[in-house]
N, C-alpha and C positions, 0 to 999 in steps of 0.2 A: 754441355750435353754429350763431346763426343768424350771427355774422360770417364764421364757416368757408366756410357755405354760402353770402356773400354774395360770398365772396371766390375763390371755385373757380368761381362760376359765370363772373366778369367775367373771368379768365383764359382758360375753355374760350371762350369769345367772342372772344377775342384769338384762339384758338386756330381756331377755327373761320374765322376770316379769313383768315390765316395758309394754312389748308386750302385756299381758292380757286385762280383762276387768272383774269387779268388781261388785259384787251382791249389794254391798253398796251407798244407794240415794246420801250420801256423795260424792262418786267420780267418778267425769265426766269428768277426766282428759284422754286424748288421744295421745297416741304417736305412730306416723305412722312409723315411722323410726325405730320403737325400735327392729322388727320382724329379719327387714336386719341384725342389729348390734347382734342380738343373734345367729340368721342359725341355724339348726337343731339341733348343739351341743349345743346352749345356750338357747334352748326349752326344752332340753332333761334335763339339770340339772337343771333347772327351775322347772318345773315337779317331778323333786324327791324331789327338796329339801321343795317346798313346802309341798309335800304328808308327809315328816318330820315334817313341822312345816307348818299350814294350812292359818297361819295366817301372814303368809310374806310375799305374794302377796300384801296388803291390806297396810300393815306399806310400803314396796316400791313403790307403788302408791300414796301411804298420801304423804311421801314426797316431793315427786313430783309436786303432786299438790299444797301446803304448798310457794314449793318453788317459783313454776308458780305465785302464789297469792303475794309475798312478791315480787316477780322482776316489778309487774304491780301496786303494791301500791307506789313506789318511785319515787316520782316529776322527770321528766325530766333526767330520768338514762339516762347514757350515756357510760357508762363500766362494764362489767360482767368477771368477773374474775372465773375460774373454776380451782379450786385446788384438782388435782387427778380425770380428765374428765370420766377419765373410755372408756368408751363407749356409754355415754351418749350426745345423739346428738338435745338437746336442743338449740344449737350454732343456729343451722339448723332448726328446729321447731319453734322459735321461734325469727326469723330473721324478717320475713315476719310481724308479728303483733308489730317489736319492731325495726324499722326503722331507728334509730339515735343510736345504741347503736353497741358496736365492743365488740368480745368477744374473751377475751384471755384464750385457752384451754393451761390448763400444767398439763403433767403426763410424765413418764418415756418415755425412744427413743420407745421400743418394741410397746406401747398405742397408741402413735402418730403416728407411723408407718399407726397401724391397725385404727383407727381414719381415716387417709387419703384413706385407702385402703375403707371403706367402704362409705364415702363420694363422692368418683369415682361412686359407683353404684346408688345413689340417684339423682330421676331427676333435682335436683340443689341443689350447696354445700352452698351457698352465700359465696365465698370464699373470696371475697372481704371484709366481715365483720370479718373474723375470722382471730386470729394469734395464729398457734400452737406452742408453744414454749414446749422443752425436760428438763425435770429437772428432778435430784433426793431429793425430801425434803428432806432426810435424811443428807446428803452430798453437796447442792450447794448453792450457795445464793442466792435464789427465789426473795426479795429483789431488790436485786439488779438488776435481771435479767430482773424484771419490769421496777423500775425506769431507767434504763439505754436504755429502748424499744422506738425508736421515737413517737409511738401512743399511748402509755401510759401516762396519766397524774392524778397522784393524787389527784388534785384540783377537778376536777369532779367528778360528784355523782357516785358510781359504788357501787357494788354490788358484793362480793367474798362468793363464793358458796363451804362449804367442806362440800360436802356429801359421807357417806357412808366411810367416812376416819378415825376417830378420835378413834374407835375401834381398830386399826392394828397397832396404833402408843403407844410407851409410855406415861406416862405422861409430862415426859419434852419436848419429841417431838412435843405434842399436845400443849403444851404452850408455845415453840416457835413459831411453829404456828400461833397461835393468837395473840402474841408479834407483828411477822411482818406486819399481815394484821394491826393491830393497827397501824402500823407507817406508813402503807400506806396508811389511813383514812385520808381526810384532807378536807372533806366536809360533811355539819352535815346530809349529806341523805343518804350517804355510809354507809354500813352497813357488816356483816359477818353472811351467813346463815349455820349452821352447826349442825349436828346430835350426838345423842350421846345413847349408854346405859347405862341399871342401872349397878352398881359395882355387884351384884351378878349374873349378867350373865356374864360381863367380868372373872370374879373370877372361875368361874362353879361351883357356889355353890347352883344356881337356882335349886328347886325338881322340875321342871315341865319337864318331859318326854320330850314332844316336844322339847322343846330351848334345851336340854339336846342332842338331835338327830340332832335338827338342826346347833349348835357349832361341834358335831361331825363330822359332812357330810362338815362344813368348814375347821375342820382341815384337814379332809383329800383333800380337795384344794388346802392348804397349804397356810390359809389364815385365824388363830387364833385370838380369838379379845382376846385381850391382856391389855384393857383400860376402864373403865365406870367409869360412878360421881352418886353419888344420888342427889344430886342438881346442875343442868350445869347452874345456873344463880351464882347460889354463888364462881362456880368455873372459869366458864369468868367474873367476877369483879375481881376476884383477880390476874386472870391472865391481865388486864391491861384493861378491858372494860366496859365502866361504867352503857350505859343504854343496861338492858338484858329481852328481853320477850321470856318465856319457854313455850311451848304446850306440851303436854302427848298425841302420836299417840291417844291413847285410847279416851280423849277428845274431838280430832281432830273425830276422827270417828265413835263418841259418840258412842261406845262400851263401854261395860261394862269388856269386855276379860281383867284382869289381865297379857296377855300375853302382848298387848297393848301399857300395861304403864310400860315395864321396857324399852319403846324406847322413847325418847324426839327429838323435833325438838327447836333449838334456836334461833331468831334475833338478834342479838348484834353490837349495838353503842359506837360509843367512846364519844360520849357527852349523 
């Protein structure tokens, strides 16, 4: 009960970010849904954790947007795969402008639970496009759980989305990971979008006050990032993916903030 609860909260938080709106000409990205999925408690740690770190709002919205921008560049997508949904109800947002495509959300029972609870309150879930499946990366075979799904099909262009994950996992975790999206790539427009920090924020060896308060206010979540790369192109090729394009938030929102660029966002193909 208390992991459930340690883990719905770090999401409505995300989610409560997500709900803002941003001083930067760069993003005009909109999520209406994001308010519901946060509720007062995941405005509320929204709100601190940003007054921590001022500039987290801004990288959780880049994302987003980044992400929005790479699902509407790929010829005739037709599967969106979301690894570790969280509480991001994108599925739903983005149903309506992306008509032909089904979206497979997976995260643990407790997410999916809360997922469908808040879906109820929205005035349309497109439930018809969405399949929630329950998994634990850690422990089940994701894999398989796909290919084994009638509406899933490899061969078509799809799009596997890990955000906000690859921090919480270790490194082998993170490159099984990628191993499996890799074997379930089998058309050359599929792709894997996924996030990553620098190693010396994973590490807490970062002197910048902020990230220093803001790592603390996550672990007391009880949601430790435990993983970063200094090059996440040279480390998805090696983990099995061949063509890889890197953005530096900071680039992305042509900031100059050093805080910025210890966050990247990645594209990666298997051709």
């Amino acid at each position: 009960a208390l992991f459930s609860h340690k883990l719905k909260a770090s999401a409505r938080m995300i989610a409560g970010l997500r709900a803002k709106t941003s001083s930067n000409s760069r993003l005009t990205v909109h999520c209406p849904d994001a308010a519901v999925s946060a509720g007062p408690h995941g405005e509320l740690l929204a709100a601190r954790m940003q007054n921590a770190l001022p500039q987290l709002g801004d990288m959780v919205l880049a994302r987003t947007q980044h992400i929005d921008e790479t699902l509407t560049s790929i010829v005739d997508l037709k599967q969106v795969v979301m690894l570790g949904a969280g509480l991001d109800m994108r599925s739903v947002r983005q149903a309506a402008v992306l008509p032909n495509v089904t979206f497979f959300e997976i995260d643990l029972p407790a997410m999916i639970a809360e997922r469908k609870r808040i879906a109820a309150m929205l005035p349309q879930d497109f439930s018809e496009r969405r399949v929630l499946l329950e998994a634990d990366f850690r422990n089940e075979d994701v894999q398989s759980l796909l290919r084994n799904h009638p509406r899933f099909n490899p061969k078509l262009p799809t799009m596997f989305i890990y955000e906000g994950c690859s921090m919480y996992f270790t490194a082998e975790e993170n490159r099984r990971m990628v191993q499996l999206v890799r074997s379930l790539i089998e058309h050359p427009q599929s792709c894997l979008w996924c996030d990553f920090v620098s190693l010396d924020v994973a590490s807490g060896r970062t002197n910048n006050r902020n990230i220093a308060a803001f790592l603390e206010g996550m672990d007391k979540l009880g949601e430790s990032f435990i993983f970063g790369v200094e090059n996440p192109s040279d480390w998805l090729s090696e983990a099995g993916l061949g063509l890889v394009e890197t953005t530096r938030c900071g680039d992305y929102l042509r900031e100059a903030d050093m805080v910025f660029n210890t966050y990247s966002f990645a594209v990666a193909r298997r051709w």
